[in-house]
LUMNU-278825 format. One line per 2 residues: number of its first residue (from 1); their letters; for each residue x, y, z of N, C-alpha, C, O, CB. Coordinates in steps of 0.02 Angstrom, whole numbers, plus 50000, padded with zeros to 5 digits. Glycine has a CB too. Example, Ala and Ser with C-alpha at 12.3 -4.5 7.8 and 13.67 -1.06 7.14 Angstrom:
BEGIN
1	as	50660/49716/50390/50615/49775/50390/50660/49835/50390/50712/49834/50423/50565/49776/50452; 50642/49888/50354/50684/49947/50357/50645/50002/50394/50670/50057/50402/50704/49970/50286
% end
This chain:
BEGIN
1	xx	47429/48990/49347/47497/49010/49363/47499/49034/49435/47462/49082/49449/47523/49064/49313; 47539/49006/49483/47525/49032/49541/47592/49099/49540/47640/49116/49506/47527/48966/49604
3	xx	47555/49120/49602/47608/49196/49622/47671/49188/49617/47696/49223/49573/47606/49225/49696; 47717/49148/49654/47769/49134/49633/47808/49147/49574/47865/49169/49568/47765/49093/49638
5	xx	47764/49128/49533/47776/49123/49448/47797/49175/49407/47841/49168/49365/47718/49107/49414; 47755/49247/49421/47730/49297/49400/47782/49372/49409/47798/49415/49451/47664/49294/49436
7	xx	47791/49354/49349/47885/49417/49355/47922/49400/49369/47938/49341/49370/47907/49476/49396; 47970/49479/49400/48033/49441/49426/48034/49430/49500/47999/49462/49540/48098/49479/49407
9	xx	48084/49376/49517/48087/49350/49579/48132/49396/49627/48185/49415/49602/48111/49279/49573; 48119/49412/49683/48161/49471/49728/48179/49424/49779/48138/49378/49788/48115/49544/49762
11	xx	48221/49424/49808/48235/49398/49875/48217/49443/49937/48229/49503/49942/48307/49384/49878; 48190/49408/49978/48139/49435/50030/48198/49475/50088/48234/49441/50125/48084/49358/50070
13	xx	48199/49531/50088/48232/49566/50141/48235/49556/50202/48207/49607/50223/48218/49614/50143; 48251/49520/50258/48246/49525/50305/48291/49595/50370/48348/49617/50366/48253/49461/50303
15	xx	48252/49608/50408/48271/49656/50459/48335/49660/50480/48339/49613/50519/48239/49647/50510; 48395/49691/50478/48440/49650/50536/48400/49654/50601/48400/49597/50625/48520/49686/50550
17	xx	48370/49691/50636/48349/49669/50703/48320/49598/50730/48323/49572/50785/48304/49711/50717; 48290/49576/50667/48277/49501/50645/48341/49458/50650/48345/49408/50685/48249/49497/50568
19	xx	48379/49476/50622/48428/49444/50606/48474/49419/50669/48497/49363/50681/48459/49484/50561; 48478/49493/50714/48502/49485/50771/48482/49455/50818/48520/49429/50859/48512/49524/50788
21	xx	48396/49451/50822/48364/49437/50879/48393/49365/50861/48429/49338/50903/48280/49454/50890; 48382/49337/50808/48388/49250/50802/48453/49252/50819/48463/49234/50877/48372/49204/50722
23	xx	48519/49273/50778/48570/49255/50820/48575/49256/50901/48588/49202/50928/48614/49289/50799; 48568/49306/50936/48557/49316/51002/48507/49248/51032/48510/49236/51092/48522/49394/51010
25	xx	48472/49214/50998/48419/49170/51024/48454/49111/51025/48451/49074/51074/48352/49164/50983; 48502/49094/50955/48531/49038/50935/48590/49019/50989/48595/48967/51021/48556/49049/50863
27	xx	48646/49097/50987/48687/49107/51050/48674/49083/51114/48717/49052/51145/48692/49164/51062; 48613/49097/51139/48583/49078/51197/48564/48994/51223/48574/48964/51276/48525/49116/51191
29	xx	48525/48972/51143/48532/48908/51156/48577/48861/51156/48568/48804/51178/48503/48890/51135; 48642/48886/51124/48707/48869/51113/48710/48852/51204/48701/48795/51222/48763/48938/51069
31	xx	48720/48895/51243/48761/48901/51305/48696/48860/51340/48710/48808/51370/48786/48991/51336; 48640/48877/51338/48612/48830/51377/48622/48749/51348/48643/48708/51390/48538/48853/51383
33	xx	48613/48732/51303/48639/48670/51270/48693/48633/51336/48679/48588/51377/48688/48696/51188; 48772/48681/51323/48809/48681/51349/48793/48646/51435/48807/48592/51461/48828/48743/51333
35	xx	48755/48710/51460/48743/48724/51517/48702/48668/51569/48698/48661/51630/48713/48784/51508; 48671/48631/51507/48620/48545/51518/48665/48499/51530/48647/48457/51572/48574/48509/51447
37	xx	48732/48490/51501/48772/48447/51508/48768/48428/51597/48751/48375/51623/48841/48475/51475; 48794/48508/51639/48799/48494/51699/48760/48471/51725/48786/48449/51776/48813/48527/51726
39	xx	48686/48455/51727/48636/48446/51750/48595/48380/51740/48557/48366/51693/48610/48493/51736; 48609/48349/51785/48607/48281/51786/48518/48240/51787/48503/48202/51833/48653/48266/51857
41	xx	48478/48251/51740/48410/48233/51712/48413/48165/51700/48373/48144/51658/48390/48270/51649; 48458/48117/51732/48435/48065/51701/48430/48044/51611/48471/48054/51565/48377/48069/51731
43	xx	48371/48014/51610/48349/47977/51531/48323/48039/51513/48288/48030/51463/48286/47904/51524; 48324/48122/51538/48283/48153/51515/48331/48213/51479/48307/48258/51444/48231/48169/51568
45	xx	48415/48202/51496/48464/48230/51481/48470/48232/51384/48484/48280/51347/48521/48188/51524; 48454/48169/51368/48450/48160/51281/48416/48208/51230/48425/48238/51177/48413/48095/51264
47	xx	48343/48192/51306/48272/48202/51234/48279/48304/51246/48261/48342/51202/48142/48149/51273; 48308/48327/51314/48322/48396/51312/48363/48425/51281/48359/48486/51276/48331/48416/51356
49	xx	48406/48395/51257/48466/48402/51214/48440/48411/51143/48456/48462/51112/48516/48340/51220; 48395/48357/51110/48371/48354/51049/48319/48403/51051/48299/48434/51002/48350/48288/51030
51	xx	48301/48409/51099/48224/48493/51107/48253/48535/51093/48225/48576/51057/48181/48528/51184; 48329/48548/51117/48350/48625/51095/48386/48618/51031/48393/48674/51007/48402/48665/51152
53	xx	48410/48578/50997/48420/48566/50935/48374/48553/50887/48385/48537/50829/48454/48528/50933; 48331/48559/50910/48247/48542/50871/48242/48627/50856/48249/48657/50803/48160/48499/50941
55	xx	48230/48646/50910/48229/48732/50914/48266/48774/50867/48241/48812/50825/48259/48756/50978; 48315/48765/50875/48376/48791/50858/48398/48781/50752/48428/48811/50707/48433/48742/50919
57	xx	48371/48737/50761/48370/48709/50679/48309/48717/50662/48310/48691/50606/48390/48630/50663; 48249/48736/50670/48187/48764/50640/48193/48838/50654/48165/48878/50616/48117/48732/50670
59	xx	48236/48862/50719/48246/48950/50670/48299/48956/50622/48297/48999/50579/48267/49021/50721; 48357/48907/50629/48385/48930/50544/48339/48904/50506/48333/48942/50458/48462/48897/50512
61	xx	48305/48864/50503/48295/48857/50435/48215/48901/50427/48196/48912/50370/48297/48767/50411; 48186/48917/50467/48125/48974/50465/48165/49049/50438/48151/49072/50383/48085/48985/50556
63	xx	48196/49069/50466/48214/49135/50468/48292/49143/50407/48297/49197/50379/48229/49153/50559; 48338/49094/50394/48398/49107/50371/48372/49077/50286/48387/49099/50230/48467/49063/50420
65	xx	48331/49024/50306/48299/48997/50244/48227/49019/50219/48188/48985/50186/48296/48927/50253; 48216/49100/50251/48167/49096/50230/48104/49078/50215/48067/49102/50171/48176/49096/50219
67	xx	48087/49004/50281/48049/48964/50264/47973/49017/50307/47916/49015/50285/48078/48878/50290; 47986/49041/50344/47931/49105/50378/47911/49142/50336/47864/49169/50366/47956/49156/50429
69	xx	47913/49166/50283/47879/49196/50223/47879/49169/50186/47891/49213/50145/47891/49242/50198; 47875/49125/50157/47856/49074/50114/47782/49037/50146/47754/49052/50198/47921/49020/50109
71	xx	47763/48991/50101/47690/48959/50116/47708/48923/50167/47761/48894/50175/47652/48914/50059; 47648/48926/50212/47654/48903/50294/47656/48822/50306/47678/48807/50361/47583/48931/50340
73	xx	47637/48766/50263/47644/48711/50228/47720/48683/50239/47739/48634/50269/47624/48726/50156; 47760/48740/50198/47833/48712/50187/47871/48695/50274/47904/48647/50295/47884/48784/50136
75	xx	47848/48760/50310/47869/48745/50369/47829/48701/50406/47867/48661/50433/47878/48797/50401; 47778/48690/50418/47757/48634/50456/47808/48566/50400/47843/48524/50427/47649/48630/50457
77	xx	47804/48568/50355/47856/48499/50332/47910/48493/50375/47920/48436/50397/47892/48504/50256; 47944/48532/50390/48012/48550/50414/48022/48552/50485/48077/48539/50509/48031/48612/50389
79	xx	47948/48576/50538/47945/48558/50592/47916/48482/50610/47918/48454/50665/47915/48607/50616; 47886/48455/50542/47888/48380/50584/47923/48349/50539/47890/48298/50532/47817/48337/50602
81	xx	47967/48345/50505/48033/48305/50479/48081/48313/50537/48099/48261/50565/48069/48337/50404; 48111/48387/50566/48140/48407/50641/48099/48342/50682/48137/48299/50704/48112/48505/50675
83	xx	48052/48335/50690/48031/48300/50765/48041/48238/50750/48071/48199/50788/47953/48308/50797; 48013/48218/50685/48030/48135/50659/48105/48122/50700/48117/48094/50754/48042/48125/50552
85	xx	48148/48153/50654/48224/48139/50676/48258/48142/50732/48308/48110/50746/48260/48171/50650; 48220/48193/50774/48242/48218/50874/48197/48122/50888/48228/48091/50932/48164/48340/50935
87	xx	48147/48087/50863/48152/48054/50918/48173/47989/50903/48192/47945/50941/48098/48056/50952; 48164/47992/50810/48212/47931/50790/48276/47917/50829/48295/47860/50842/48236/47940/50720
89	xx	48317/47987/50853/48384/47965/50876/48394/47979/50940/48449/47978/50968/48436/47991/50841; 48332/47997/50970/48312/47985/51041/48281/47905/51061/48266/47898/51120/48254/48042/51057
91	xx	48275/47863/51030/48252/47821/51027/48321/47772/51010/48343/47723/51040/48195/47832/50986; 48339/47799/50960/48398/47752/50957/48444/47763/51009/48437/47716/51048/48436/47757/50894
93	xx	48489/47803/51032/48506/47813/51096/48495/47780/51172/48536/47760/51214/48489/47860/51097; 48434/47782/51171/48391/47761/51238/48408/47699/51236/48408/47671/51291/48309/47772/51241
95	xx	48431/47647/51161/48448/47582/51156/48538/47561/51189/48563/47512/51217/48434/47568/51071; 48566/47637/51160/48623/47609/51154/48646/47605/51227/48707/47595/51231/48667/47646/51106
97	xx	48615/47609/51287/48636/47591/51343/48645/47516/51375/48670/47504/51430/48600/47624/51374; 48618/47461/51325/48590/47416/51338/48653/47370/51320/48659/47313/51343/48522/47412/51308
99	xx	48714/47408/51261/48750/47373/51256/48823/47396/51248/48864/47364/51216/48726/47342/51220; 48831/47438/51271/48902/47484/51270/48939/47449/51328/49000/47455/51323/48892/47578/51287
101	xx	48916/47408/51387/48961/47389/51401/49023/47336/51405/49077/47328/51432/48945/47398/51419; 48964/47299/51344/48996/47235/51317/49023/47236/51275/49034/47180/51252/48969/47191/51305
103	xx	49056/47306/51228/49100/47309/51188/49168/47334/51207/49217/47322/51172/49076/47338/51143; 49172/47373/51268/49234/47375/51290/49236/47367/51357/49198/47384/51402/49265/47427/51272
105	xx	49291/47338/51355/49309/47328/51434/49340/47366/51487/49392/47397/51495/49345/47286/51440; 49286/47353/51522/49287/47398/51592/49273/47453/51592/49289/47494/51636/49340/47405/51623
107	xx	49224/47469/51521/49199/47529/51511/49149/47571/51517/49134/47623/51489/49203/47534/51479; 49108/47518/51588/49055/47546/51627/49077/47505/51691/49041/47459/51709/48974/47534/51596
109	xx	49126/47519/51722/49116/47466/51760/49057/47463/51850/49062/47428/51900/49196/47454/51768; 49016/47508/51831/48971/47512/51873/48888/47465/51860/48839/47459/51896/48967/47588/51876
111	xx	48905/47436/51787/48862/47418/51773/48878/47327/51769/48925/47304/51736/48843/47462/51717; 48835/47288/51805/48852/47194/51808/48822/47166/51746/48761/47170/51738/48808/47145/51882
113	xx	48859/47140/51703/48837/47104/51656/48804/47033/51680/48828/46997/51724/48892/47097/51611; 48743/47019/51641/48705/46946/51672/48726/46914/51586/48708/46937/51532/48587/46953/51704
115	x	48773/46853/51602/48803/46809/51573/48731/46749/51569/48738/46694/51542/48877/46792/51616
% end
């Protein structure tokens, strides 16, 4: 019977100072998020975008879900399911430049289509 099992089940208390620090962290990456838009990285604008949403979604789900006191297992699942998906759709992305301009018109028009 593992530990888990054994009585009754309590829900794990967390700090508010905990609580706050992550909001305050989440807040922060919120505005920098924001703040990347202006900043013109090139092909590197996407995959920074998906880094801080990588971030940002492994402390909710570490800290709001509890997954930081729980067995250390569950969260490594959860930090590479997070990375699977940041580059699956970093990857898909990186494609969709190749053809956005041939679905509407004149809707890159900096870019020459080879007919």
């Amino acid at each position: 019977m593992s530990k888990h099992q054994e009585g009754p089940a309590y829900a794990h208390v967390v700090p508010v100072r905990t609580l706050l620090g992550v909001f305050g962290a989440l807040m922060f990456l919120t505005v920098l998020t924001y703040a990347v838009t202006y900043v013109d990285l090139g092909a590197l604008n996407i995959w920074v975008a998906l880094g801080i949403a990588l971030v940002k979604g492994t402390l909710v789900a570490l800290v709001f879900m509890h997954l930081l006191w729980d067995r250390k297992f569950y969260a490594v699942v959860l930090v590479s399911a997070l990375l699977c998906v940041m580059i699956f759709i970093g990857i898909a992305l990186l494609d969709s430049g190749q053809y956005q301009a041939d679905l509407i018109p004149n809707f890159a028009p900096g870019i020459t289509l080879r007919c």
